[in-house]
Every structure is written in C-alpha cells, then in structure tokens.
N, C-alpha and C positions, 0 to 999 in steps of 0.2 A: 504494500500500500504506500505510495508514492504523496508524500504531506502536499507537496504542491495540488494535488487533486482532491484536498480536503474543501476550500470553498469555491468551489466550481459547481453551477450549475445543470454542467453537459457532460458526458464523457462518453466515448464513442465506446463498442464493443473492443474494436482494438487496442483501448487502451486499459481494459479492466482484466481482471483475473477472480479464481477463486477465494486469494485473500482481500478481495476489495468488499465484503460482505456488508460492514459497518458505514459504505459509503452508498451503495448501492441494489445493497437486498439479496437475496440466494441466487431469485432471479435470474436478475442480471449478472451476478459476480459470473454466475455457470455459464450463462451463454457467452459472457466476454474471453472465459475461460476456453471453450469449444472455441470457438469462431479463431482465436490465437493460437492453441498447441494439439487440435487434431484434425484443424482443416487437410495436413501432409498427409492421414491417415483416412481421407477420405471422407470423413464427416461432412455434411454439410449443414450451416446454419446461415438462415438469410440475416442481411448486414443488420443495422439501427445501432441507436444510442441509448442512452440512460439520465434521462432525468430525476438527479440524486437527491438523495436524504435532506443534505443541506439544504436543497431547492423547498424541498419540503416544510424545515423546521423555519425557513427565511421565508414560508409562506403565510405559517402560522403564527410568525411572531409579528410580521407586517400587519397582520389582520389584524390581532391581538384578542386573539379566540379561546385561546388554550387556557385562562381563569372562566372561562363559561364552561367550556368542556370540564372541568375538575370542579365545579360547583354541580353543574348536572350529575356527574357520576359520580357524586358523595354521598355515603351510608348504601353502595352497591350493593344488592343481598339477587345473586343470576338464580336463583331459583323463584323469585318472582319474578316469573313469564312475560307477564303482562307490564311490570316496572323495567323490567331490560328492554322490551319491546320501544315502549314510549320514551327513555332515555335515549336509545339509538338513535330510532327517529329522529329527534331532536337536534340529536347531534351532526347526525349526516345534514339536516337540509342548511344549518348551520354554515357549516364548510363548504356546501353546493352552491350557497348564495353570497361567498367572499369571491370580491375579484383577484385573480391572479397579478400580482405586480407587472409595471411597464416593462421593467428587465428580463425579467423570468420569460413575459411573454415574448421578447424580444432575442432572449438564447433559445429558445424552443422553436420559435420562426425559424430562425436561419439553421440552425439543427436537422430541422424539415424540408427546407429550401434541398439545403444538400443533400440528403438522403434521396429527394426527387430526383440531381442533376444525377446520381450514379445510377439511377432507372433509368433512362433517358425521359423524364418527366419535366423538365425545368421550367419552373413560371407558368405549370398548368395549376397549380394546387388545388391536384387531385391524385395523389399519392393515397395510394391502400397501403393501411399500418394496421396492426395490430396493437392496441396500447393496453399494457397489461401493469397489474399492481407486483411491485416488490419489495416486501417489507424485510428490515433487516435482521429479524429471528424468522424471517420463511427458512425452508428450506435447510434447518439445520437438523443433525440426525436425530434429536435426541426430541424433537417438537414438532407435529407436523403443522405448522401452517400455513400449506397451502391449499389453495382454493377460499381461502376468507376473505380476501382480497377481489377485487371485480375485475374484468376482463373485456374489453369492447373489440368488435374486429369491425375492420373494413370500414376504418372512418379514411375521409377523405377531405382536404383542404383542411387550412390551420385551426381556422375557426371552432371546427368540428373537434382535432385534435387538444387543443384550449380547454374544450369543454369536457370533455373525454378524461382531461387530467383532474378536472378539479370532482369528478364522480369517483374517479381513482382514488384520490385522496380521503374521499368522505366514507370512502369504505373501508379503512381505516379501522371506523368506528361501526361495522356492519354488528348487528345481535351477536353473532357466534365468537368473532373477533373477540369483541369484549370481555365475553361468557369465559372462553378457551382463557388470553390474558391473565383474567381473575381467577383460574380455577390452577394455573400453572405458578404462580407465582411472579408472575411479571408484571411489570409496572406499565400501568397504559399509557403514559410516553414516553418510558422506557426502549419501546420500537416505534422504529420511524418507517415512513414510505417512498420509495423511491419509484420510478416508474421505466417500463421500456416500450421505446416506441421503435418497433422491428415491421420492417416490408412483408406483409401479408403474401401467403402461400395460398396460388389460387386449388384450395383443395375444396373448396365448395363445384366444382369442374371434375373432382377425383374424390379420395377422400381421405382419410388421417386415424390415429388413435392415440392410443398409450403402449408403451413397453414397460414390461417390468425384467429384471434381469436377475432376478429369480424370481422361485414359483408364491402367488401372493395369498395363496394356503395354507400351505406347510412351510414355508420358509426353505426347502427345497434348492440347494445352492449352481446345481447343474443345468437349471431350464431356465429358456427365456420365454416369456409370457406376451406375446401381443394379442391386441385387440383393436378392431378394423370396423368403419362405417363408412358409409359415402357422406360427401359433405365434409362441410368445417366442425373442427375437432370438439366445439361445445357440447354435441347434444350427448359423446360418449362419457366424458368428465361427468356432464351433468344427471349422467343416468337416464337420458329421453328416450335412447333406444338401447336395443340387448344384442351388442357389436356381434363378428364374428371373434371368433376366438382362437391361436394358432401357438402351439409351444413347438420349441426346436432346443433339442440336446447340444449342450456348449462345448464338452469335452469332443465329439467326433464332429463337429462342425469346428472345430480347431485342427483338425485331421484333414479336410475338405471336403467330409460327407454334407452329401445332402440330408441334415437330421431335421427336417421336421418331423415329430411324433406325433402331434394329433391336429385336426381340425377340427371347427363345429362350426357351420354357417348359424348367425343370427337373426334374428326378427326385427329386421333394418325397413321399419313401416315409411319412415322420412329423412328427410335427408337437410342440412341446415346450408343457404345460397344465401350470397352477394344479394342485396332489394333493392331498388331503386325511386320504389313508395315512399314517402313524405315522414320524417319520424323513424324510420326503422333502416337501417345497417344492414340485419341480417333478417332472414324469415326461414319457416322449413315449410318443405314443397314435400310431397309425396313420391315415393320410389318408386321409380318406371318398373313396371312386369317383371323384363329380362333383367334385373338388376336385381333383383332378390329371390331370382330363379338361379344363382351363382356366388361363388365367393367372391367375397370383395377385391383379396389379394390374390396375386401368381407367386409360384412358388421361389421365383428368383427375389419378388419383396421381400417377399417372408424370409428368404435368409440375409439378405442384406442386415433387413431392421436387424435381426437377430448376430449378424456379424457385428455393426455399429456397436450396439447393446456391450457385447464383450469387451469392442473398444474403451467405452464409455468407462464402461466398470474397472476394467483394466486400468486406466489413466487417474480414475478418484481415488483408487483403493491404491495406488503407489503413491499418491501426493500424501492421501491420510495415515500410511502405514498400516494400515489394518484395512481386511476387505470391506468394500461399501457397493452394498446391493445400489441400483437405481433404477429410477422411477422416470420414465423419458417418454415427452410427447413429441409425435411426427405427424408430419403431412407430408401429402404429396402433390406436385406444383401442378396441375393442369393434366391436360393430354397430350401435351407435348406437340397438338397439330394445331387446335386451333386456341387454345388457352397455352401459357406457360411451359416451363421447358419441360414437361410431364416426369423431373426428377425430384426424389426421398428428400426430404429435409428435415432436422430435428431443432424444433420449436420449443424445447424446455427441457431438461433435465435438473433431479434435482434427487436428494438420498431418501432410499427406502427406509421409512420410519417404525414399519412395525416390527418385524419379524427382526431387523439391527436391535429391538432393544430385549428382545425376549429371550429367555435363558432354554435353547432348543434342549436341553436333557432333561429338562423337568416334562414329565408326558404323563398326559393327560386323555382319560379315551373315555369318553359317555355310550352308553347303548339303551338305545329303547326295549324296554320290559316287556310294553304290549303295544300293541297299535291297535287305532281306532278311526273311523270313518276321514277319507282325507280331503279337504276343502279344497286347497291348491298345492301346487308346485311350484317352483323353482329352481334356480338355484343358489345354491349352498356358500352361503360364507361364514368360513370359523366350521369347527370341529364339534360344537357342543350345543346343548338342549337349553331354551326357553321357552316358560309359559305361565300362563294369567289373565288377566282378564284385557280383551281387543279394547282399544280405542280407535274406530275410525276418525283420523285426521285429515278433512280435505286441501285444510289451507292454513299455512303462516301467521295467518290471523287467527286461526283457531287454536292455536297452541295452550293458552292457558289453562285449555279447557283436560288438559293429559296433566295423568296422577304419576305417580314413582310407580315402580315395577308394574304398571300393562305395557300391553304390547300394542307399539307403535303400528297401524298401518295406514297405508296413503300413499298412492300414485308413485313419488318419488320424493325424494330431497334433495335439498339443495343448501349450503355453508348455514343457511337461517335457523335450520331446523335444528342446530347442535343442542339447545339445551335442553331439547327435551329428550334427544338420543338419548346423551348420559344417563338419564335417570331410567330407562325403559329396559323390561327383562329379556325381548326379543323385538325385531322389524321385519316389517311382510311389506315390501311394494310389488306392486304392479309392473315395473319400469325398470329397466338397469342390469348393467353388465359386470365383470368383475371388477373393473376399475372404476366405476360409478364411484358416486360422491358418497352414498348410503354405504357401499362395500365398504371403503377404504376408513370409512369415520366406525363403522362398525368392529371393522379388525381392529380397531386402535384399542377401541375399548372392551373388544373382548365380547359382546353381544352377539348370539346367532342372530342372524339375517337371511331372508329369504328374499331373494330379489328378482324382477322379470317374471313376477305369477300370472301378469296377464288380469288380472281381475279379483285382485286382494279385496280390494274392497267395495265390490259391491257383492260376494259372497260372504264377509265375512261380517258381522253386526257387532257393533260396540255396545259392550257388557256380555259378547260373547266368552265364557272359558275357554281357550286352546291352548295348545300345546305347540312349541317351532320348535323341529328336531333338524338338525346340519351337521347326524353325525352317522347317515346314512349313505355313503357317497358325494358327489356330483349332485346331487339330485335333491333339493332341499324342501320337508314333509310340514304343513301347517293342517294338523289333526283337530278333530271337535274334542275338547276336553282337554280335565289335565289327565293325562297320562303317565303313566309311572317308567322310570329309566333309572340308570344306574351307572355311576361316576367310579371311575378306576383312575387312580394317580398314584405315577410313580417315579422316581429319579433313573436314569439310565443308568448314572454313574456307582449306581449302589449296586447294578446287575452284577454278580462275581464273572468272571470269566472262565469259560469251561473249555477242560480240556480234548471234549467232543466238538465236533464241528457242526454249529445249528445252522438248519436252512429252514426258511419258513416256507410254508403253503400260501399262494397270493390267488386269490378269486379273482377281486375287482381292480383294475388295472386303477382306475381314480385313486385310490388309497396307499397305490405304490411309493409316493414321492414321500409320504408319512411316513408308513411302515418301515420303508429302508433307515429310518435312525434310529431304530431300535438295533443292538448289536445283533449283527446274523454273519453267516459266511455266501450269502446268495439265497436264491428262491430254488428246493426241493421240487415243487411240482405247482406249476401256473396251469389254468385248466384254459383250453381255447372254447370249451363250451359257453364258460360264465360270458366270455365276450360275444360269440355269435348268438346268444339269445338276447342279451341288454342292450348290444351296440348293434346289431344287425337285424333279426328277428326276421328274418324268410329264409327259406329254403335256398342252398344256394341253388340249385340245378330251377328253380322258379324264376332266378334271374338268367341264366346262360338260357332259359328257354324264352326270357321276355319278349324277344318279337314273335314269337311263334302263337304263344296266349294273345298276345295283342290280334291275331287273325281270329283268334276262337272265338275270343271275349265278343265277339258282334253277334254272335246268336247265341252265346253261353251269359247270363247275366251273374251266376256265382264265379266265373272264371275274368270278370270285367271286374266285379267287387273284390279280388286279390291281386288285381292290375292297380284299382286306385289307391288299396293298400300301401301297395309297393312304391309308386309314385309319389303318394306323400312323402314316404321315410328315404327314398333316395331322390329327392326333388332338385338336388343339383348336378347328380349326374345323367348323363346321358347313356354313357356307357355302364350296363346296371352288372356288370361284372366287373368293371373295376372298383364301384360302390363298395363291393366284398374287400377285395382283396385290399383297399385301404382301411375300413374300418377295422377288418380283423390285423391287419399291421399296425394299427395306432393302437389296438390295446397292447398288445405282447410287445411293441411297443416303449409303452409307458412302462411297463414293467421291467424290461431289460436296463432300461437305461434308470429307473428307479434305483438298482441296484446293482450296475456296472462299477467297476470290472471285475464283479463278483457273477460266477456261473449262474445262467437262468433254466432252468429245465421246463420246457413248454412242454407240455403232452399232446400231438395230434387230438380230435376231434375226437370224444369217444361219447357218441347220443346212440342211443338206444332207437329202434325205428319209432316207439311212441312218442319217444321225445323228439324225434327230428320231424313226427306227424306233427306234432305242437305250432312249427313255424309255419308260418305266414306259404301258403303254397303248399304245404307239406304233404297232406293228405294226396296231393296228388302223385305222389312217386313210392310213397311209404307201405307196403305190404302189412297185412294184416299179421302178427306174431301171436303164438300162444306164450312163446317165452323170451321177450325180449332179451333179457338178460345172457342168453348164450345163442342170437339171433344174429342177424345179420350188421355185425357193428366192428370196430376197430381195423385191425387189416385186413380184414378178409372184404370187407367194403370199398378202402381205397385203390385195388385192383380191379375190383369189379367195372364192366365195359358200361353198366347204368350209372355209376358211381362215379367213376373215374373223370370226369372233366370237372364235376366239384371238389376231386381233392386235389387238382391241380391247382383250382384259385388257393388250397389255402397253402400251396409248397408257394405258389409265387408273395403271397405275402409272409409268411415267415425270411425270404431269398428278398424281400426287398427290406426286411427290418434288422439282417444280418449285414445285406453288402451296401443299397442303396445309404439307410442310418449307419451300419456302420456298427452295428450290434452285434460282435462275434463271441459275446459270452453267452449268446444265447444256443444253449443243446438243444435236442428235440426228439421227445422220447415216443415209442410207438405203444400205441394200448393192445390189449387183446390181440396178440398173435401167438396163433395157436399151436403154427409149425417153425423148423428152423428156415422151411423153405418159402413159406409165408413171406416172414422176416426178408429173406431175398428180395423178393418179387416186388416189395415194397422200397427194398432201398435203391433197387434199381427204377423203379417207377420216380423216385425223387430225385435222383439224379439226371434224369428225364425232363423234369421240370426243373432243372437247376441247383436243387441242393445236391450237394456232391460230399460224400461224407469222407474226412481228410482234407478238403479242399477252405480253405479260410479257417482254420481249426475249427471247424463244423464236426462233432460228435453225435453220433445218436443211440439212444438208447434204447432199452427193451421194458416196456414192466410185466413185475412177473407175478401174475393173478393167476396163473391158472395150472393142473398139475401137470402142464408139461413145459410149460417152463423147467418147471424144475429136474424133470424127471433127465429135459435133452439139455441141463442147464450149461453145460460144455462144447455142443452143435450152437446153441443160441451165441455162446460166448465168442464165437468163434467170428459171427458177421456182427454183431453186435459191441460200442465200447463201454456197455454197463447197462447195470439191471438198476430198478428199483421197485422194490417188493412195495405190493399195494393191497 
C-alpha cells in the first residue's frame, strides 16, 4: 500500500493490489490484484477504476451526516425487525439525498471520460459500467460480507454513474449490513465504502455465474463448482433462477484430462438484459425454447472456468501462505458475432468464507428416523435437519411478523432478509441455486435450506409443523410434521488407526465428497445400480431403441407414455444413449474422484430382471422369472446378443470416467459369474468396448457369491486380478 494513494480519490485497477484492502475494499483490492499479476496466466478481467474509501469518508464529512447516522442508530437492539427496518430506511435516503462534492464529481468524470477513450467510446457518454459497492471488511476470510452492499449494471453517461454512487454509498447502511456489523462486533464506521466502476460484460447477449473452487457442501478441497445462466450475472447471486450446475476434478484437470464429473441442467425460466425503458438498466425477458432445451455451457467453458479457478486459488493461497478456497464471478462477453468478443471474463473474486472457517474433522451426520408425507423438494444445502413451525414470508416488509426458531419460507432472499435468517431453525424457497444469496447466508450459519422447491409456498401454510431434512442427498425433503431423526457427532481425529485396511461401501455418489474425510483406504464396492435407478431410471436398451418406439408410439398410446417419460428426464439430449453413458459416468464419477488416488471398486450392473422391469421401459425386454435371484442377471446377461448393446453403454462410461477424467483408480468388479469361462467371454466383451484389462492399470475383478467361485476358485484366479466375497 503505496501512502501517496492514501488521499486520492481515483485509483485505477493497475494500480491497486491485494494489500490495498483499507483503501479500496476486497473488491477492488482483488480485481486490481487479477487485472496486474495473472493477466500473463490468462485470466481475464475487464479494465475500470476505484472510487476509494477516502472519497467516501470526504463525502461524509463534507455532508456532515455521520452525527445523524450515530444519533439514529443509538440504543441499536437488530432483533427489532421492524426498529432496524425504519433506522435503515432513514438512513439510506439520508445519504441518497446529499450531493456529491464538485471534486469528487469532477475525478469520477474524467475517470469515466477515460475509461470510455480505451473502449473506443470518447465524448459519447454512454459507456456500460458496472458500478459495484466495496466495502473495506468485504471480502475478508474470516467475515462474509459480500452481497450487502448494492450492485447497478449497465449504467451509462456520468450523470447516471453520479447517481449510481451515491445509492452505492447508502447501502452502506442496507438492514442486513447493519444487523451483520452489530452482530460481528464491528463498528459501523469502522468500514468504509469504496466503489468500482469496471466496463460491463455484455453477458446479458451470453451468460455468466459463480465458481466456487471447492465443493460448497462439504468443503471438498478437489472440485470446482460452477454454476451457469443466460443473462447478467444478478438473477444467479440473487437466487431468481436455479443455474445449471457443473463440477470438474482439479487434480486430473492439472494432468490435462478433460474432468468434468457431473452436470445438471437448471430451471433457467429468465434470463436478466440491457433495457432501454425509462427508469430501468436492467429487466428479465423470458428464455427462448431452445435455450432451456440445452446446457448453458460447452464443455471447453466448463474447463476453462474451472482451469482459471485453480489459477485463482493457486495465486491467493501463495500470497496468504495457507490455502484459500475462492469464491469467483464470471461472465461471458457476447457472441463474439454480433455483441462483444464472445470471451470468459472474471468479474469478482473474493475468499471462501465458510467451509475456511470450519474445523472439517469434527463430523457431524443426522439421519431421519421416519418419514412422512413430503410437501416439496429441492435442493439441499448443509448436511442436517430443521423443523417447526412455517412462516410464510412474502415480503421484506413483512418480516416482523417471523418468530425465532420457525421456518422461514418465501420465494427467495435477498442481503434484506438477514435478520430474520439468523434466528430461523430451517428455509424453504421456491427460487435459487447453490450459490444463491439464501445458500450461501445459510451455510454460514449453519441452517438447513431447501432451495428451488418450485412452490414452497403456496403449499406450505404458516402455523404449518414441518420438518426440513438436507441430510438425504442432493435432494432436499420439506415433510408435514415434526419428524423424528437422529444426530451422530464425532471427531475424526479420535478415530484410532487400524492396522487392517478399511474401504467403505459408497451407494450415492452425492455423499462421496463427504464421506471421503472420514479415514478409509478407498471404496470396497460402489454399486452402478444405486446410480442407474436415481440418476437414470429407464431401461437402457428403451433408449438404444428410442427411434424405433418413436415409430410405434403413433398407434401404441402406453409405448408414447414411456417416450414422454423419457423425454422429460433426458430433455437435453438428443442422442438418448449418450444420456446413459454420461449420467452413469458422472456418478462412478463422483465417487472415484471423491476418493482418488485411493482404489475404487465399481461393481458392473447386477439388477435382477424384476428390478430392471422396474425402469422406465423395462417391462418391455424383461422376461417373466420364477426366481430372479439365480435368473438371468450378472455375466451371463452382459454377453447375451438381447443384452449386449446395453452393457456396452455402460463399458463406454466406466472407459470415459477412467481415460477421458482421468480416473484410473477406479477397478471394476464382475457380479455373478458362474463359470471361469463366463468370466472370459466377458473380459473379452470389455475389451471390445474399450476397457482392456492391464491397459491404464485397469484391474478387474471377480465377486464371489456363488459355490463355484469357490469350488474353480484357482481357474477364476487365473483370468481374474481379485475376488471379493459378497
């Protein structure tokens, strides 16, 4: 921090860093930070400057506001609602209706003049900025506040830009601001505001999100976590819509696999654009058809961000000495044809506050006792159970009307809603992604959350009893009643160490990233069932047959009702066989890379014909058994000439979650085979589709159920490189 930059007004990106915090806010210190020592490495951040603290406190003491501010917020008690409510108030319009000084306005002009002549804009003043708040404890590890602060995009001329600052400033003093402030121990002008006004990414043309740079669940140190919408970056912060969602393994993407591990298309209903209407900046338009018939990103985005990310984390976690997850927003500039240069930009970065402060060996595991009738879904943020009585909340205004421990629900939140999070035992919105405003204020505090239910509340009635349980998956349960569950806590580091080698059993691939920091030596046996019933759910030979039903289904109406089935659940792909062989590779997947480079032993596919009549399509290829159990299932099925092009889809997805990710600690064990020459017929069938046993240290194994395993257990040993008794 350079003293001559202490009473300056301006300071461009170029000239600040990550130590310039106290001058400039997390902010900006980060972006001047990026923009100077990893533009070499590819990063890209659009130019602007910073309108500093000082400007700030030389705004406040020119007005001479700040003994009205400290007479208003004298005898603060934030848990009257309704008293923080009308303090704030007051406060802001306060600061809204002081003019800005002739100088101040006078370095911010020319500030903006310039920032125009390197657009090639000069002397239109009609430069897009983004003018965003940076206060000088944002952004530090140990305190999240960010998003308390306001945010304008796509203003244009000074004028606009003027007015944009002195809203910046008055947000300052927004409800939650205040709340957080008083409740941390800080002193409310003990932080100040500075502000950045950066050249706007036309991603309302394209679209933007958040990265986190590790997983924002588990705390999970090897995955990067994006999330994806069309449009400018607000409505996904803000929780408006339920992004897509894409993680990528850091360790084999430093290797130069292509590790993406999983996708999930979102419920991307609108999209936030440039307006041109009287009063308004920005507005949100409705998602064209094809656009939410598809992922938002390709998969060369997806590892960029996810390269950047590593970058990112790499450069803060060497300046701090110790690792520092982050927390990084991007957009993307146009289309490159008729809008902007259609290139990644990253628009914020700033440190992972929850998961850096929490002591990952204390573990913690809830389980629901019973279940009961379920209202909605979502999903799942945080690992554990709340419940009590609902309050529907429609609106900011309505807040006083919420007690301590009910449960919040309402549409969504936004920085306003904080003081009544704190006090609340669960939250159920309708709205919102993992990086939404309600996630991330949730995880802080440690509240289950349900988010993106789609219609929290207008199912659910305040003085309703329920129960929010997030500690069942992905997939988060808002039950009628309280319910009974059961709290398991334990320290990791109390676990003794044994001189047997444990491998756990892993079902659900979601729970990998958890599981794996409990001490183990790998995963014993992953079942590929638990995924092709929860992440798939059809027949696969119902999709290799999808065009062929598609001819039937016109005079068959029960074979058209498992066409639209199908249709909904693979709605972005086209090709409804590679639908298979990606979703079954993003579980096994998640699991591999959960617990790399410790061995994974997947077991091929072992359903029973009843259970594979169960999927979606099923009944139509599935023979009638008296005894499934010693029926047509395990190897003697993946040879079979009916069979045999569905276990091809699932050799090529195990072959793309080994060489494509990059996953070669994953085995892969064969169930029920009966003979040694079974066993053959099938390793050569897999070598056939590409797994080659020897080949990328690829091992496969035998399990040994049945009594000839045992009986030829020396013939099995022979093509086989290991058993495991089941």
């Amino acid at each position: 921090m350079k003293a001559e930059n202490n009473n300056r007004f301006i300071l461009w990106f170029n000239e600040i860093g990550i130590e310039d915090v106290p001058l400039v806010g997390g902010k900006n210190a980060s972006l001047g930070e990026m923009y100077q020592k990893l533009h070499g490495k590819g990063i890209k951040v659009p130019n602007g400057f910073a309108i500093t603290a000082y400007a700030y406190r030389y705004f406040l003491e020119r007005a001479g506001v700040e003994e009205k501010i400290k007479e208003i917020l004298k005898d603060l008690d934030t848990h009257d609602i309704g008293g923080l409510m009308r303090r704030g108030r007051m406060i802001r319009e306060i600061i809204k209706d002081t003019e800005v000084p002739d100088d101040l306005t006078q370095a911010i002009s020319e500030a903006y003049d310039k920032l125009a002549v390197e657009f090639g804009q000069q002397g239109l003043d009609n430069l897009d900025v983004a003018v965003r708040s940076s206060a000088t404890a944002e952004d530090l590890p140990d305190a999240s506040f960010a998003g308390q602060q306001d945010t304008f995009l796509n203003i244009q001329g000074i004028r606009s830009v003027i007015g944009a600052c002195r809203r910046c400033f008055a947000s300052l003093f927004t409800n939650r601001a205040i709340s957080y402030r008083h409740d941390k121990d800080f002193s409310q002008f003990g932080v100040y505001l500075s502000i950045a006004i950066q050249k706007m990414v036309r991603s309302d043309r394209a679209y933007s999100g958040v990265t986190f740079s590790i997983d924002t669940e588990s705390g999970f140190k090897d995955a990067v976590f994006i999330t994806a919408a069309y449009g400018l970056g607000e409505n996904v912060v803000q929780g408006n819509i339920n992004p897509d969602e894409y993680y990528v393994f850091k360790p084999t993407l430093k290797m130069g696999k292509r590790a993406i591990i999983s996708r999930k298309v979102g419920d991307r209903d609108i999209k936030m654009v440039y307006s041109v209407e009287d009063n308004a900046t920005v507005k949100n338009v409705p998602v064209t058809v094809p656009e939410r018939h598809r992922y938002v990103m390709d998969d060369n985005e997806i590892l960029q961000l996810a390269q950047w990310a590593c970058i990112i984390e790499d450069h803060y976690s060497k300046e701090a000495g110790y690792f520092k997850a982050m927390d990084i927003e991007w957009a993307k500039d146009g289309d490159g044809i008729n809008v902007g240069s259609g290139e990644l930009f990253v628009v914020q970065a700033r440190p992972e506050t929850i998961h850096s402060q929490h002591d990952l060996s204390a573990y913690e595991t809830y389980k629901m006792s019973e279940k009961g009738e379920v209202l909605v879904t979502g999903s799942a943020v945080g690992s554990n159970v709340g419940q009590g009585v609902a309050n529907r909340i429609h609106s900011s205004l309505e807040m006083d009307k919420f007690r301590p421990e009910q449960v919040l629900v309402t549409s969504m939140t936004d920085p306003d809603w904080e003081p009544i999070m704190k006090i609340a035992s669960a939250i159920v919105t309708n709205r919102g992604g993992r990086t939404c405003h309600a996630a991330i204020v949730s995880r802080e505090l440690g509240i289950p959350c349900v988010i993106g239910s789609g219609n929290a509340d207008e199912v659910i009635e305040t003085g309703q009893e329920i129960t929010v349980s997030c500690c069942e998956g992905e997939t988060g349960y808002v039950y009628n009643g309280l319910l009974k569950y059961e709290v398991e806590k334990f320290n990791i580091k109390d676990i003794p160490k044994t001189r047997t080698k444990i491998m756990m059993n892993v079902g659900m691939p979601e729970k990998a990233f958890s599981q794996s920091m409990i001490p183990n030596h790998g995963v014993g046996l992953a079942r590929q069932e638990f995924i092709i019933n929860s992440h798939i759910g059809i027949h696969p030979l119902a999709l290799i047959d999808y065009d062929k039903l598609k001819e039937e289904s016109i005079n068959d109406p029960n074979i058209a009702e498992i066409l639209n089935k199908i249709d909904e659940i693979t709605d972005v792909y086209k090709d409804k066989k590679q639908f298979f062989i990606d979703k079954l590779a993003e579980g096994v997947t998640r699991i591999g890379a959960g617990f790399f480079p410790n061995d994974v032993i997947v077991r091929l596919s072992d359903f029973k014909t009843n259970e594979y009549e169960n999927l979606i399509g099923g009944h139509l290829y599935e023979p009638k058994e008296s005894n499934p159990m010693i029926g047509w299932r395990g190897a003697s099925r993946y040879y079979d000439e009916k069979f045999m092009p569905a276990f091809e889809l699932e050799c090529r997805a195990l072959h793309k979650a080994r060489i494509e990710v990059g996953l070669t600690n994953i085995k892969i064990m064969v169930p029920f085979c009966r003979t040694p020459e079974e066993g053959k017929k099938v390793i050569e069938l897999m070598k056939k589709f590409g797994l080659v046993q020897g080949e990328d240290n690829l091992e496969i194994y035998v399990m040994c159920e049945i009594p000839s395993n045992v009986i030829c257990a020396d013939r099995f040993a022979d093509i086989f490189d290991g058993f495991s008794i089941g």
